[in-house]
MDTraj code that builds the backbone (N, CA, C; nanometers):
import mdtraj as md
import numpy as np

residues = "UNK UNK UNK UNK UNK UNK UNK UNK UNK UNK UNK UNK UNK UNK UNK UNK UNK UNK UNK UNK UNK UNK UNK UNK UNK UNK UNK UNK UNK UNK UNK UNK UNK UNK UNK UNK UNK UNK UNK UNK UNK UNK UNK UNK UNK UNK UNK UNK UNK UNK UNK UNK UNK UNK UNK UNK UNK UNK UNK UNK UNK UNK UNK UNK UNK UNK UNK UNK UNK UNK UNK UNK UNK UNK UNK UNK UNK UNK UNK UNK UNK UNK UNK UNK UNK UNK UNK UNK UNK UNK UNK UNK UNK UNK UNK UNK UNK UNK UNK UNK UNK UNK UNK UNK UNK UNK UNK UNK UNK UNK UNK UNK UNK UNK UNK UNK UNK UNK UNK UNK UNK UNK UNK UNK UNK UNK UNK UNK UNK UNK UNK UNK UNK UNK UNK UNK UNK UNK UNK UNK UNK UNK UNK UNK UNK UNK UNK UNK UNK UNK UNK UNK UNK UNK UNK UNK UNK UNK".split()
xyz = np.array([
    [-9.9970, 8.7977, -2.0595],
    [-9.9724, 8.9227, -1.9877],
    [-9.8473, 8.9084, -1.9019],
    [-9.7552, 9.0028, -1.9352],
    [-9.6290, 8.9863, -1.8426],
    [-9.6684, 9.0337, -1.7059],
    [-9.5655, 8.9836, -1.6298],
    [-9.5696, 9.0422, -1.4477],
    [-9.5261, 9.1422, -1.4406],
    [-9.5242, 9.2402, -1.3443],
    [-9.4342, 9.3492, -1.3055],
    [-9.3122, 9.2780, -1.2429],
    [-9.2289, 9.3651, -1.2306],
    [-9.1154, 9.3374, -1.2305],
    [-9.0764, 9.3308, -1.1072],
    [-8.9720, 9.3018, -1.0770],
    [-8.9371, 9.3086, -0.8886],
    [-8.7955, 9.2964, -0.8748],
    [-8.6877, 9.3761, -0.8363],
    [-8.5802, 9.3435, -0.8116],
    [-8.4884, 9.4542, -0.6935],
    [-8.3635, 9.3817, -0.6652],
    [-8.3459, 9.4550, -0.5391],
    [-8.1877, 9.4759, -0.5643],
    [-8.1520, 9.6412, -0.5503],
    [-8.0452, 9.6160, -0.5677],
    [-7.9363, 9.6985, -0.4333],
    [-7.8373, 9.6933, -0.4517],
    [-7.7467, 9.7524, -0.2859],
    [-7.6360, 9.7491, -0.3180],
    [-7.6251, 9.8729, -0.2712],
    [-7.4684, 10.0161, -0.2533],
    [-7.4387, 10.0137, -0.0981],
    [-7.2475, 9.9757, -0.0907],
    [-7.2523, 10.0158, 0.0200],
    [-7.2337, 10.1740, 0.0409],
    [-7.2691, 10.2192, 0.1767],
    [-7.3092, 10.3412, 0.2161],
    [-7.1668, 10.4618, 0.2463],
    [-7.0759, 10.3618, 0.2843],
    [-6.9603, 10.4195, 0.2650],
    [-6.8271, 10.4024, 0.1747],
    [-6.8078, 10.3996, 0.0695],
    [-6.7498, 10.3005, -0.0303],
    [-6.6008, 10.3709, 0.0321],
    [-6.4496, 10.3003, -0.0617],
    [-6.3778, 10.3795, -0.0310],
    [-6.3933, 10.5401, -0.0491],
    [-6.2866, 10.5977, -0.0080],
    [-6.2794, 10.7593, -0.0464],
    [-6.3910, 10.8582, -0.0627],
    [-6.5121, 10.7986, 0.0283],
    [-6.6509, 10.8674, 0.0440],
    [-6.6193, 10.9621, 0.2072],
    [-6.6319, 11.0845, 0.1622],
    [-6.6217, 11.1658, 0.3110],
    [-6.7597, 11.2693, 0.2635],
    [-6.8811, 11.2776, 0.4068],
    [-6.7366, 11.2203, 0.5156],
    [-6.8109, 11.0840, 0.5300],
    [-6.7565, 11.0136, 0.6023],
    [-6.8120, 10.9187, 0.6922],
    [-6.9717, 10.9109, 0.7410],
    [-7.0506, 10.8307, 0.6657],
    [-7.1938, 10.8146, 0.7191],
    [-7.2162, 10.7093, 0.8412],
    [-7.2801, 10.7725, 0.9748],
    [-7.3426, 10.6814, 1.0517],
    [-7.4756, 10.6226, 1.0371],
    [-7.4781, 10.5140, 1.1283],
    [-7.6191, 10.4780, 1.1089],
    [-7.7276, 10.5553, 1.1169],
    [-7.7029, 10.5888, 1.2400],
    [-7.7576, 10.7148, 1.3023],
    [-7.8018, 10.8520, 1.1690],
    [-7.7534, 10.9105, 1.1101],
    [-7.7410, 10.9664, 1.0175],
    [-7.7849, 10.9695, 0.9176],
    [-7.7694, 10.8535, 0.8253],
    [-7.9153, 10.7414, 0.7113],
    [-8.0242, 10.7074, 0.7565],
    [-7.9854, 10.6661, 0.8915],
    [-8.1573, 10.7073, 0.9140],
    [-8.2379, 10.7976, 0.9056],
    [-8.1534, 10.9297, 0.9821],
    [-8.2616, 11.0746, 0.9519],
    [-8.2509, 11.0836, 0.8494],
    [-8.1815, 11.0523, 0.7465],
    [-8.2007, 11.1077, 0.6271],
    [-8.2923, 11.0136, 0.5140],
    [-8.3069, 10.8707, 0.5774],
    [-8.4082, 10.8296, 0.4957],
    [-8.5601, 10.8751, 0.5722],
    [-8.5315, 10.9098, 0.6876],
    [-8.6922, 10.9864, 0.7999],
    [-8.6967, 11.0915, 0.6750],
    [-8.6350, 11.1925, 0.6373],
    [-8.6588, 11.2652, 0.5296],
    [-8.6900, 11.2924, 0.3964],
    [-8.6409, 11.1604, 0.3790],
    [-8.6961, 11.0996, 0.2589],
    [-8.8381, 11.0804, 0.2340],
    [-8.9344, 11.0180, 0.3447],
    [-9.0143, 11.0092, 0.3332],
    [-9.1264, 11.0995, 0.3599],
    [-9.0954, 11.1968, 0.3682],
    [-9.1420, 11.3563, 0.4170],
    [-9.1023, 11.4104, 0.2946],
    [-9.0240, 11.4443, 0.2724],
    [-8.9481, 11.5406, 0.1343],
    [-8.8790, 11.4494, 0.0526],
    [-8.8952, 11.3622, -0.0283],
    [-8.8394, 11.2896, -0.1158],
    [-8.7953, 11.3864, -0.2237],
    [-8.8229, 11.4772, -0.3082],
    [-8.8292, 11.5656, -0.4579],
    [-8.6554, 11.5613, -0.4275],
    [-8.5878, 11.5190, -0.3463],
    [-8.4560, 11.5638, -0.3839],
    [-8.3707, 11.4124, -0.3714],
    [-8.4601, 11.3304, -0.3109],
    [-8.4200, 11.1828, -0.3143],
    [-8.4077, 11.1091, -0.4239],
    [-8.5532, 11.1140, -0.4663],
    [-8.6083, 11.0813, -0.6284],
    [-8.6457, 11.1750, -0.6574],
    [-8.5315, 11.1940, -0.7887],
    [-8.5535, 11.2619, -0.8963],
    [-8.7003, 11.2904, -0.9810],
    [-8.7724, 11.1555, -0.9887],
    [-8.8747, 11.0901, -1.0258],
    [-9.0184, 11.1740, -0.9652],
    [-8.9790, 11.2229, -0.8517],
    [-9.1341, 11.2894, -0.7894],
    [-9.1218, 11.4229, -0.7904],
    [-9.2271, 11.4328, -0.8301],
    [-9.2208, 11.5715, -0.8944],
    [-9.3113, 11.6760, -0.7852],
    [-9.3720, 11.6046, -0.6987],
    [-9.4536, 11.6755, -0.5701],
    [-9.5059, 11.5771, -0.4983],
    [-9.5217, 11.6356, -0.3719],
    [-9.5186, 11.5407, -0.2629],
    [-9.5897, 11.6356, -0.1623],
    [-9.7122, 11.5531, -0.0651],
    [-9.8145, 11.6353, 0.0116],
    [-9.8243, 11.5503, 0.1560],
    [-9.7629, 11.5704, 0.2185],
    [-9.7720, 11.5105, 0.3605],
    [-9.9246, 11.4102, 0.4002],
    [-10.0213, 11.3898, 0.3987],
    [-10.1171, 11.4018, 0.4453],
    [-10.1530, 11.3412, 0.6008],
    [-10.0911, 11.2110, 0.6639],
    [-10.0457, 11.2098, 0.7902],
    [-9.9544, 11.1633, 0.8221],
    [-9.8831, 11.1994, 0.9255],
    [-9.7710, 11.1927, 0.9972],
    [-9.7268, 11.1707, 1.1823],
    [-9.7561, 11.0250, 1.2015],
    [-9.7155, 10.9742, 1.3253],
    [-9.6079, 10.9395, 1.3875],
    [-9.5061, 10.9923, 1.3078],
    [-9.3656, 10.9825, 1.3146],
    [-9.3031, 10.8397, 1.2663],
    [-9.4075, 10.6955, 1.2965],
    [-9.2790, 10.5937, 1.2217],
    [-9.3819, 10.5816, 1.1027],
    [-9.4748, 10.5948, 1.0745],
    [-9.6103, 10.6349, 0.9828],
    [-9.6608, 10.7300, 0.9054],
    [-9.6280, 10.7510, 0.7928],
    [-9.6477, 10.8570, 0.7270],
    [-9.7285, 10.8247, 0.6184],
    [-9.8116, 10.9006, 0.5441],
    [-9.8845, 10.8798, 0.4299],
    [-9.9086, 11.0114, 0.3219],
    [-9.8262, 10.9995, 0.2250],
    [-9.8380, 11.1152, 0.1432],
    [-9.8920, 11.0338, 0.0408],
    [-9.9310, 11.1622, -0.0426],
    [-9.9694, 11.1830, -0.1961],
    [-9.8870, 11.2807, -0.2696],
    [-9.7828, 11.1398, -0.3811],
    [-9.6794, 11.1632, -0.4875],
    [-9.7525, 11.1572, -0.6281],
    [-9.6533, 11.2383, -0.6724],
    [-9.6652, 11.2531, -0.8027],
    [-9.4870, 11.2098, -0.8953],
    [-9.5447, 11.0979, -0.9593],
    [-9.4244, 11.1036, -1.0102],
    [-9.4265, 11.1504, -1.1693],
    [-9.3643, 11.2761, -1.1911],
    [-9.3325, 11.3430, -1.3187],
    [-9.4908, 11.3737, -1.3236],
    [-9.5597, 11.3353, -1.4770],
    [-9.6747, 11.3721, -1.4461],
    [-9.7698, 11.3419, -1.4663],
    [-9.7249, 11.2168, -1.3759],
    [-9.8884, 11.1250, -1.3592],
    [-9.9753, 11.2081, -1.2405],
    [-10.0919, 11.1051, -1.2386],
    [-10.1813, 11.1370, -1.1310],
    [-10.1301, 11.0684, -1.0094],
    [-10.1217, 11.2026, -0.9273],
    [-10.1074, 11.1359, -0.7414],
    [-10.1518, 11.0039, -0.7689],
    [-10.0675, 10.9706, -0.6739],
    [-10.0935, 10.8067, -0.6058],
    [-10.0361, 10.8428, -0.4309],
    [-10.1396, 10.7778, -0.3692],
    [-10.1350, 10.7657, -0.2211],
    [-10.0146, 10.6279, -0.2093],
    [-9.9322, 10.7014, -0.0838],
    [-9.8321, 10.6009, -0.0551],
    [-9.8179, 10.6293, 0.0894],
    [-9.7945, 10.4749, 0.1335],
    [-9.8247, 10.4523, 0.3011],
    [-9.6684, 10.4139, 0.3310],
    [-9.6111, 10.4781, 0.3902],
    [-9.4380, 10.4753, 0.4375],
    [-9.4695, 10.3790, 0.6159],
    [-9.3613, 10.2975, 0.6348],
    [-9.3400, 10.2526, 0.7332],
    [-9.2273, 10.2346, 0.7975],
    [-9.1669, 10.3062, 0.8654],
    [-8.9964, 10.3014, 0.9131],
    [-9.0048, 10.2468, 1.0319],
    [-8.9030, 10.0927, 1.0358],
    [-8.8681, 10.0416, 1.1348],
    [-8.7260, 10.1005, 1.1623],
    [-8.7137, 10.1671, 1.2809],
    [-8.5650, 10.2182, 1.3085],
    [-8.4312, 10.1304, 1.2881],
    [-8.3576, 10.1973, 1.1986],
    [-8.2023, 10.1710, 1.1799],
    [-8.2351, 10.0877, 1.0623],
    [-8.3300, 10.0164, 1.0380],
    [-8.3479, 9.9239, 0.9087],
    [-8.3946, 9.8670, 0.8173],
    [-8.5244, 9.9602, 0.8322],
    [-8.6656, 9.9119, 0.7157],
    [-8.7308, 10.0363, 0.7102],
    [-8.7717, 10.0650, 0.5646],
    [-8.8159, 10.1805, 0.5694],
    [-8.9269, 10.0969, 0.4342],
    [-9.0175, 10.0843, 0.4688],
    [-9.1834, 10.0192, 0.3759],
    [-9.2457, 10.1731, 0.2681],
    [-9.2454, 10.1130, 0.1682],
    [-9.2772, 10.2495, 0.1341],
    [-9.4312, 10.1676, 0.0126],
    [-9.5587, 10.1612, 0.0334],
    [-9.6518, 10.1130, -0.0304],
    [-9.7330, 10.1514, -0.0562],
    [-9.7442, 10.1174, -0.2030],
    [-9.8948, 10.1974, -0.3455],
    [-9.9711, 10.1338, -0.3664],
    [-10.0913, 10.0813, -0.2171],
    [-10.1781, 9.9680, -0.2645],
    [-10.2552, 10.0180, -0.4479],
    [-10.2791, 10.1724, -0.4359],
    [-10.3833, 10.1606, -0.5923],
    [-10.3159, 10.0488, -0.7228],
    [-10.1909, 10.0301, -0.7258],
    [-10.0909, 9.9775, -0.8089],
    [-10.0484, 9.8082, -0.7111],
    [-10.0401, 9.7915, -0.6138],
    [-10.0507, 9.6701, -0.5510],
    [-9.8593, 9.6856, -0.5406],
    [-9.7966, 9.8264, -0.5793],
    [-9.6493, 9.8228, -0.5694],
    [-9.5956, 9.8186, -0.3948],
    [-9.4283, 9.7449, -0.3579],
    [-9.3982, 9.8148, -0.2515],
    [-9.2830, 9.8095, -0.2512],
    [-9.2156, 9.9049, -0.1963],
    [-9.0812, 9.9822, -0.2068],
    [-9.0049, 9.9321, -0.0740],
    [-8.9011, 9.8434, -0.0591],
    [-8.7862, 9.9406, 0.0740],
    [-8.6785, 9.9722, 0.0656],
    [-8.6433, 10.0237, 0.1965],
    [-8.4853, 10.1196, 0.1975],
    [-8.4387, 10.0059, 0.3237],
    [-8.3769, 9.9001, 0.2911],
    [-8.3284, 9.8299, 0.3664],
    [-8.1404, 9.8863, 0.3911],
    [-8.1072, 9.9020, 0.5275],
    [-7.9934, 9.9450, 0.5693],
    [-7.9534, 9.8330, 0.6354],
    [-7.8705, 9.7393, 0.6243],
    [-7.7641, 9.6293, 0.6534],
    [-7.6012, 9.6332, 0.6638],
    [-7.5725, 9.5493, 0.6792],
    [-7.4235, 9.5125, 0.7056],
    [-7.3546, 9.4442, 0.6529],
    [-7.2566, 9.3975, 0.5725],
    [-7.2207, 9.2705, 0.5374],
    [-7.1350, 9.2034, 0.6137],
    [-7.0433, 9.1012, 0.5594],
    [-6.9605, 9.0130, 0.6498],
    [-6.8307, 9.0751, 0.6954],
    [-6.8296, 9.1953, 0.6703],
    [-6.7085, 9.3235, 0.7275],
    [-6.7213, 9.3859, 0.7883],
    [-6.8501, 9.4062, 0.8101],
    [-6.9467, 9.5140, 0.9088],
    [-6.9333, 9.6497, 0.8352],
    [-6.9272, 9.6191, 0.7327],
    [-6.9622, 9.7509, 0.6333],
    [-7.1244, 9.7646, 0.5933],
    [-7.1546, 9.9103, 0.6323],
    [-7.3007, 9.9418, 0.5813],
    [-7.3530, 9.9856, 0.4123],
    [-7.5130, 9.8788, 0.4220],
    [-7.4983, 9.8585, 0.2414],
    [-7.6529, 9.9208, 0.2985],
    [-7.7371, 10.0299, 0.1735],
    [-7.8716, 10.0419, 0.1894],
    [-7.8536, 9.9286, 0.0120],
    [-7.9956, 9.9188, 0.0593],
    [-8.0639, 9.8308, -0.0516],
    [-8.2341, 9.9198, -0.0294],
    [-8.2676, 9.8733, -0.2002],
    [-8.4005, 9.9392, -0.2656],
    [-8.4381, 9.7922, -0.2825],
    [-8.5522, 9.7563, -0.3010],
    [-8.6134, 9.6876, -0.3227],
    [-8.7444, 9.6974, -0.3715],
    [-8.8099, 9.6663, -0.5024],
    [-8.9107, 9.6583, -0.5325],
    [-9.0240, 9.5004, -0.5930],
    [-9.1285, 9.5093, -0.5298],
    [-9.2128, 9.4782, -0.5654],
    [-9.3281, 9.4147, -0.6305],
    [-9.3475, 9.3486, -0.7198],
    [-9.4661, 9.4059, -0.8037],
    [-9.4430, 9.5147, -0.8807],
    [-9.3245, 9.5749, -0.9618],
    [-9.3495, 9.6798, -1.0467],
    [-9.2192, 9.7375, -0.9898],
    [-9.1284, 9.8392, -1.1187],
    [-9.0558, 9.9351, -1.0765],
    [-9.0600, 10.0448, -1.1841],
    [-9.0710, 10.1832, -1.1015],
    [-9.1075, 10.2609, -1.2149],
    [-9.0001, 10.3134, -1.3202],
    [-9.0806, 10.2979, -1.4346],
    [-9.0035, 10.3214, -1.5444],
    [-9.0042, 10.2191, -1.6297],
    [-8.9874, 10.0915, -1.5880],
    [-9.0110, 9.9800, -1.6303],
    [-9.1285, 9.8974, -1.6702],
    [-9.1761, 9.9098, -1.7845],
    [-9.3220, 9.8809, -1.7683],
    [-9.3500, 9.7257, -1.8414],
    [-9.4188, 9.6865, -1.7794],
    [-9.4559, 9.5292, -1.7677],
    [-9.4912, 9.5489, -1.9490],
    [-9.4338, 9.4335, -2.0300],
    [-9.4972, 9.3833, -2.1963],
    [-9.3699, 9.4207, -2.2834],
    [-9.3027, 9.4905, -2.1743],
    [-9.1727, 9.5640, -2.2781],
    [-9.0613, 9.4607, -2.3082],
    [-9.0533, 9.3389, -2.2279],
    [-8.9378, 9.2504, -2.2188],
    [-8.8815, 9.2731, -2.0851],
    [-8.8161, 9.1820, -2.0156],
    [-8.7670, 9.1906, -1.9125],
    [-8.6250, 9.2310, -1.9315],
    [-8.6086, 9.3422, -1.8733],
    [-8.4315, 9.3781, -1.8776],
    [-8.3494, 9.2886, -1.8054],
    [-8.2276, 9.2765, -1.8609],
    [-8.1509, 9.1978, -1.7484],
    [-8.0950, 9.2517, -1.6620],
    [-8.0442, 9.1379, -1.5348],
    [-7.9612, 9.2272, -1.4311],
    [-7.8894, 9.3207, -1.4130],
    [-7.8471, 9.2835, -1.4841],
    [-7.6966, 9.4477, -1.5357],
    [-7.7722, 9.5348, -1.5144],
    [-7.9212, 9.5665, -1.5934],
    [-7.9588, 9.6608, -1.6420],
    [-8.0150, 9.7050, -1.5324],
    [-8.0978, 9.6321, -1.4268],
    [-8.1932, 9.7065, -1.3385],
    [-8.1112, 9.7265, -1.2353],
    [-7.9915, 9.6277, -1.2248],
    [-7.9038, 9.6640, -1.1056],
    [-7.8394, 9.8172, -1.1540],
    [-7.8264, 9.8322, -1.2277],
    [-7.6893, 9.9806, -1.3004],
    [-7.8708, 10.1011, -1.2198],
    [-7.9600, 10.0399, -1.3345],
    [-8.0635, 10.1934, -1.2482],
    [-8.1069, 10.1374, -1.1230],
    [-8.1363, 10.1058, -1.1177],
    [-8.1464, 10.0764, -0.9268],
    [-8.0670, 10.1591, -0.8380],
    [-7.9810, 10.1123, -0.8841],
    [-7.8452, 10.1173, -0.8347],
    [-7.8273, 10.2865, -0.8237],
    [-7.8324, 10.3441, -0.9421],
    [-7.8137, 10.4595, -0.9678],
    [-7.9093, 10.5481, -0.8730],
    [-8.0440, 10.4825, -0.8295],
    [-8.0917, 10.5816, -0.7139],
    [-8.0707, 10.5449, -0.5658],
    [-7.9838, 10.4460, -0.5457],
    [-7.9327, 10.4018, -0.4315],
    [-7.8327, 10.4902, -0.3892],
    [-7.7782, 10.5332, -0.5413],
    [-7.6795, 10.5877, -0.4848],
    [-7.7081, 10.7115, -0.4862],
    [-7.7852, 10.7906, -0.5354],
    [-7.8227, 10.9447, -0.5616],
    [-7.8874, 10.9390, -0.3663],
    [-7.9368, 10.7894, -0.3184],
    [-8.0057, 10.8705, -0.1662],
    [-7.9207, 10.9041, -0.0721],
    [-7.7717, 10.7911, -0.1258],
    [-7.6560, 10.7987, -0.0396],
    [-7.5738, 10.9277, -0.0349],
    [-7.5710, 10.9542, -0.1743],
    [-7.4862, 11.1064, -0.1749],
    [-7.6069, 11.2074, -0.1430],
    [-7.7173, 11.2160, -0.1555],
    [-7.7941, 11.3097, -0.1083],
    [-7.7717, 11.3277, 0.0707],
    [-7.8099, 11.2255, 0.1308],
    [-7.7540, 11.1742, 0.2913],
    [-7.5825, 11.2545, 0.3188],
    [-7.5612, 11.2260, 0.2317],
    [-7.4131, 11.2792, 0.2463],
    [-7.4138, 11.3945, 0.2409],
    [-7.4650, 11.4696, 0.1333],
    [-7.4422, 11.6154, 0.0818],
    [-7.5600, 11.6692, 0.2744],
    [-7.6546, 11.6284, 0.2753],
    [-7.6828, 11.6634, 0.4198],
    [-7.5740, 11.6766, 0.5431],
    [-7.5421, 11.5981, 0.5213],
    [-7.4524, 11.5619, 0.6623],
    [-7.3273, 11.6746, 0.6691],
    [-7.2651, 11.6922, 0.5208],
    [-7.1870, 11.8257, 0.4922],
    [-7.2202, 11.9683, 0.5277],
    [-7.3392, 11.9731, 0.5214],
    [-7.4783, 12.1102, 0.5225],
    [-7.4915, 12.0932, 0.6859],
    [-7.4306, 12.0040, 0.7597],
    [-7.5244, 12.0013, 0.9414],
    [-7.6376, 11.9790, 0.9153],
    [-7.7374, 11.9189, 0.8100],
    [-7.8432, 11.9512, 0.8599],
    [-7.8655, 11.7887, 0.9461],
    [-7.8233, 11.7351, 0.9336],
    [-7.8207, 11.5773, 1.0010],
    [-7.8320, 11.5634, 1.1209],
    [-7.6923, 11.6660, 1.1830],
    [-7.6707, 11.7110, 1.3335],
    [-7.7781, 11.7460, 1.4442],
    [-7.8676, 11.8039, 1.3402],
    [-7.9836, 11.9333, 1.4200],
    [-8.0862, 11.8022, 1.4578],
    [-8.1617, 11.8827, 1.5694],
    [-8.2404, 11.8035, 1.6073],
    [-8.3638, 11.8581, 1.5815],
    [-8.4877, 11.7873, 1.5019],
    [-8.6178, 11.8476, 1.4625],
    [-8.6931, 11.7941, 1.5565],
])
top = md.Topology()
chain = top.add_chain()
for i, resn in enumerate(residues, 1):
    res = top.add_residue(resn, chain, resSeq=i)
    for name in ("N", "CA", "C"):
        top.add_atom(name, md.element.get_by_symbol(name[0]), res)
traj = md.Trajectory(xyz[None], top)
């Protein structure tokens, strides 16, 4: 029986010729939103139901495409961890926001025990491969964050 899979991959947040300019400040609310309203983060969820909400603690029930809900327990440590976990599946997700040796900001995904889409017996893809999709929704949260920040909605205070 193969393992699930686990790999972690990271985009920096402002590459060249990215406007406008993302703050920290900024990826954060917008990954706080993420975990409230994801359907525009990931592509992948197809509905999403609050069920509680303590502000660094959240717990919805997702649907990705069209499976059956699965309960997921979100945990945001400010400016740099955002826990996102599917005990029914034993999966866990983060949105790690870092720095490198330039002081340039990189989010990183990280999974788990499992990444969806990828299903354990199929062969293990190689790096290229999970880094390119990984990658590819690293970067869909970054330009989503962005396309916010264009809109004001970043600015506002909820």
């Amino acid at each position: 029986m193969s393992k699930p899979l686990s790999f972690a991959a990271s985009r920096p947040v402002n590459p060249p010729g990215a406007t406008p300019i993302l703050t920290e400040a900024q990826v954060w609310k917008g990954l706080h939103m993420k975990a409230r309203k994801p359907m525009s983060f990931v592509p992948a969820i197809s509905s999403c139901d609050v069920v509680s909400d303590s502000g660094d603690k959240v717990v919805r029930s997702v649907r990705f495409g069209d499976a059956e809900p699965v309960l997921e327990a979100i945990e945001l440590h400010e400016a740099t961890i955002a826990y996102f976990e599917i005990s029914s599946v034993g999966a866990r997700i983060t949105n790690v926001l870092s720095y490198d040796g330039d002081n340039n900001m990189l989010l990183t995904f990280t999974f788990a025990n499992g990444i969806p889409g990828f299903e354990p017996g199929k062969g293990r893809p190689g790096a290229e491969e999970l880094n390119k999709t990984i990658g590819k929704g690293v970067e869909h949260t970054i330009e989503r964050i962005r396309q916010l920040a264009r809109e004001g909605t970043l600015d506002s205070t909820q």
